[in-house]
Legacy VTK file of the C-alpha trace (Angstrom):
# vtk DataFile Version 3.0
C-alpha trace
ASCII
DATASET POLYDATA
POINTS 218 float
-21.724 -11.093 4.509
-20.087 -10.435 1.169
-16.439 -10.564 0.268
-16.570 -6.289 -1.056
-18.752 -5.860 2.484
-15.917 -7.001 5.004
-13.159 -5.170 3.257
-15.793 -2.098 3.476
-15.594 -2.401 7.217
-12.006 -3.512 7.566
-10.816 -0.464 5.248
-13.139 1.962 7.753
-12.216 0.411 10.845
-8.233 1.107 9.254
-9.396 4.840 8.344
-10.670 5.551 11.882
-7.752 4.070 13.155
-5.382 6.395 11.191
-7.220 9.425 12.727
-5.978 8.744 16.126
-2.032 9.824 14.804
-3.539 13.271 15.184
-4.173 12.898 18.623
-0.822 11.537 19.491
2.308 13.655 19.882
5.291 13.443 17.820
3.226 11.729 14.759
5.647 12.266 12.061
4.786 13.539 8.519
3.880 10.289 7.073
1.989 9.304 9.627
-0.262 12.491 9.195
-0.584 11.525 5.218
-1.814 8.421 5.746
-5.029 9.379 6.647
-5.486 11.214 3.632
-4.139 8.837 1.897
-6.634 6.021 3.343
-9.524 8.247 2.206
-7.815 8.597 -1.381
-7.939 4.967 -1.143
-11.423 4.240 -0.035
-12.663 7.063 -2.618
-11.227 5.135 -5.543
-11.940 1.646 -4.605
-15.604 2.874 -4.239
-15.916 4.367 -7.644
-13.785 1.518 -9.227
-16.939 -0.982 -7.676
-19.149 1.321 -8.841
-18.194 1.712 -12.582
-17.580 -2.079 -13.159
-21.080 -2.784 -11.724
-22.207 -0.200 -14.465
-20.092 -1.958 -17.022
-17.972 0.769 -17.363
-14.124 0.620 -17.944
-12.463 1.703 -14.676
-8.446 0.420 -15.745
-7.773 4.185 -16.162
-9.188 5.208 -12.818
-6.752 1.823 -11.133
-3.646 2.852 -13.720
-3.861 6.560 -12.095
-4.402 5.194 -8.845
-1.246 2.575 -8.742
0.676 5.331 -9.677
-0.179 7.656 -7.638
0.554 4.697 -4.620
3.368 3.848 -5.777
4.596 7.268 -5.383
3.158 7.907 -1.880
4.461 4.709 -0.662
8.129 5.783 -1.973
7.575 9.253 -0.173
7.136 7.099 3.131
10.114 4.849 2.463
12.487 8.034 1.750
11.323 9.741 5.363
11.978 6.080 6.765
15.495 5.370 5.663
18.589 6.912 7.391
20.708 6.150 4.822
21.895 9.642 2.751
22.771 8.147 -0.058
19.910 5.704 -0.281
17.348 8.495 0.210
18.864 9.958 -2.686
18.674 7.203 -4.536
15.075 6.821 -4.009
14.453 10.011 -5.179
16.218 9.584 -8.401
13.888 6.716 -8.235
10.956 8.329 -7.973
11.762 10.970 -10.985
12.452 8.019 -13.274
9.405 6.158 -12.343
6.878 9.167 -12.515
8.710 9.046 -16.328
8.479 5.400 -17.202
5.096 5.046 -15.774
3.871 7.956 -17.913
5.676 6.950 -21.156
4.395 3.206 -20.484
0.659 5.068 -19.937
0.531 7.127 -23.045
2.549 5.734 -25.519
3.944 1.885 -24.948
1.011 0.862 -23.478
-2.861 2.350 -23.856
-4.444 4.121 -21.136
-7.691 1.776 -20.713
-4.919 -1.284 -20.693
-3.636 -2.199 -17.323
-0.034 -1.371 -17.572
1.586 -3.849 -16.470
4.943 -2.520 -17.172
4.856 0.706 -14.580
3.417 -1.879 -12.284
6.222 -4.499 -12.370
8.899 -1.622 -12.327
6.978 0.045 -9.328
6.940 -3.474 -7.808
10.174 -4.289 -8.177
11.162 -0.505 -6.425
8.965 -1.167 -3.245
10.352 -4.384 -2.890
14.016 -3.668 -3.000
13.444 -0.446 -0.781
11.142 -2.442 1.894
14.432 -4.902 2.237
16.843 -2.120 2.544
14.566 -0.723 4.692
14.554 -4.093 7.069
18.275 -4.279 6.581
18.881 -0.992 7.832
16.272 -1.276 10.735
18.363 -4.586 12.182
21.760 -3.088 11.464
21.441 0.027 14.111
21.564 -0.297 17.817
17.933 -0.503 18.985
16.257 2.001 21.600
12.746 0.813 21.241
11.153 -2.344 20.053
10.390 -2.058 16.247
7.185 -3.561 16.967
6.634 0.002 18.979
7.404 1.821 15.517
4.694 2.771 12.716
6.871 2.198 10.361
7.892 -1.300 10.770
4.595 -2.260 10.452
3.765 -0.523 7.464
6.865 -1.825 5.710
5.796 -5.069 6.415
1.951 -4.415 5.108
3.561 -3.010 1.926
6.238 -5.695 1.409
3.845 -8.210 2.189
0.933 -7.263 0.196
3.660 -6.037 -3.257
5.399 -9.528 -2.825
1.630 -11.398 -2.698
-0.409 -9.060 -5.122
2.737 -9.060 -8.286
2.712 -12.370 -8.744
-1.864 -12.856 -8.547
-1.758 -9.903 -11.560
1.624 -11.488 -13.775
-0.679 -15.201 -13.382
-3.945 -13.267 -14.872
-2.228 -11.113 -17.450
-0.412 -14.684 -18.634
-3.417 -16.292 -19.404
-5.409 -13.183 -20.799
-9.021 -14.266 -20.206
-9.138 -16.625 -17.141
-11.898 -18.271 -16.192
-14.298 -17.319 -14.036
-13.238 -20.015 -11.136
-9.709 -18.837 -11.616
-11.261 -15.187 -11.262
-12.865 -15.990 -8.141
-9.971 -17.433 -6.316
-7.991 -14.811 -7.625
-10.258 -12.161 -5.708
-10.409 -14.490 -2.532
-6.975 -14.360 -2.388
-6.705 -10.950 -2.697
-9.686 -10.140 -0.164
-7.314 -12.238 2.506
-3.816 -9.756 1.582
-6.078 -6.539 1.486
-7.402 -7.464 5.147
-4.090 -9.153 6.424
-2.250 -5.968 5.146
-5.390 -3.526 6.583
-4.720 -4.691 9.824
-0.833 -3.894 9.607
-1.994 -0.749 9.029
-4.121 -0.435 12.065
-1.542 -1.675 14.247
0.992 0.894 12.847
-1.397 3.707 14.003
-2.207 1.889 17.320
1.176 0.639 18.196
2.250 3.813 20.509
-0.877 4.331 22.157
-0.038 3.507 25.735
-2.474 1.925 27.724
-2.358 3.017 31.620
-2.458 0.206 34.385
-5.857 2.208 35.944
-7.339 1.196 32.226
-6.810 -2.542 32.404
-7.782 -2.512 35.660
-11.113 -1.287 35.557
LINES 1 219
218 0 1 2 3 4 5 6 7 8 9 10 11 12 13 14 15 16 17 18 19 20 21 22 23 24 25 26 27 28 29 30 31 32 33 34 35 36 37 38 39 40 41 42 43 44 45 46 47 48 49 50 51 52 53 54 55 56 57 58 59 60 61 62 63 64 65 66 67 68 69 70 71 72 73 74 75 76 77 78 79 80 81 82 83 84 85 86 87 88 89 90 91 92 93 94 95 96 97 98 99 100 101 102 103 104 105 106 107 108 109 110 111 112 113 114 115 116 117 118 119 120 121 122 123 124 125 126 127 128 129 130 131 132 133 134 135 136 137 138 139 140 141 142 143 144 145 146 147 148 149 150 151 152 153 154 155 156 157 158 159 160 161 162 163 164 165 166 167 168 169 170 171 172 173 174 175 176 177 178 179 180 181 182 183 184 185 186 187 188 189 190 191 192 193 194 195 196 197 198 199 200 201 202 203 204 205 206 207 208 209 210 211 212 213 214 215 216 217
């Protein structure tokens, strides 16, 4: 079975899990997104596969993409965060990213270049917010288990997979043109974060389903 086959099924299995926040009461907002935002997901990944198997220059379709993540991803963080003035924060954030990652796309940087700079910035955001986030989460008196909450799982999916997947693209954009083992473990290693942080997902949308003792029984 092929590397691009098992994240197939592991994004699918992550998409089908999503579905089930619909069925469960009190989903909040994000929660509801992701979904749609899954799909989003699995849409461009397949058309990105599709146009470099045709030879065809797909860093537009990714530069669009990223920011377009990066911006759903600080949505989430903003409805997870208690903290007023924080949430306001990230949404002066947010403005002056949407600004810097268009300037970087259509003037410092070309569009069909990967640009680097919105991505590093947008990085650098996530990161920051995801600790904040954790901070926060620790600092209140707990009521449930975070491991019961959505949202501590996803934080640690995106945390996980910005803190891994910055430094993979800052090591290829050093050396330019790296070879094609380089290449290869490059993608391997980015196979293992895309399923690793998949299955955070799927465990954020599972998490609260409760599983009644006549179940296990039978």
């Amino acid at each position: 079975m092929s590397s691009s086959t098992i994240q197939v099924i592991i994004a699918i299995v992550c998409l089908l899990a999503s579905i089930t926040v619909y069925f469960q009461s009190g989903s909040e907002l994000y929660l509801k997104l992701f979904p749609v935002y899954l799909l989003i997901t699995n849409a461009v990944s397949a058309v990105g596969v599709y146009m470099g198997g045709h030879s065809k220059n797909n860093t537009l379709l990714y530069n669009i993409f990223s920011i377009v993540e990066f911006v759903f991803y600080l949505f989430f963080l903003h409805e997870m965060i208690r903290n007023k003035t924080v949430k306001k924060i990230i949404v002066y954030i947010l403005c002056i990213y949407l600004a810097l990652a268009a300037l970087d796309m259509f003037i410092i940087q070309k569009a069909n270049v990967f640009h680097s700079l919105s991505y590093s910035l947008g990085s650098l955001f996530l990161v920051g917010i995801c600790v904040f986030y954790f901070y926060e989460l620790f600092q209140l008196p707990q009521t449930n288990s975070p491991l019961r909450e959505p949202a501590f799982w996803i934080c640690t999916s995106i945390l996980f997979s910005t803190c891994c997947t910055f430094p993979l693209f800052a090591f290829a954009i050093f050396l330019h043109t790296p070879p094609k083992f380089i290449i290869n473990n490059i993608l391997t290693i980015l196979l293992i974060i895309n399923i690793f942080s998949y299955s955070l997902y799927t465990i954020a949308f599972l998490c609260r389903i409760k599983i009644s003792k006549s179940m296990l029984s039978s």
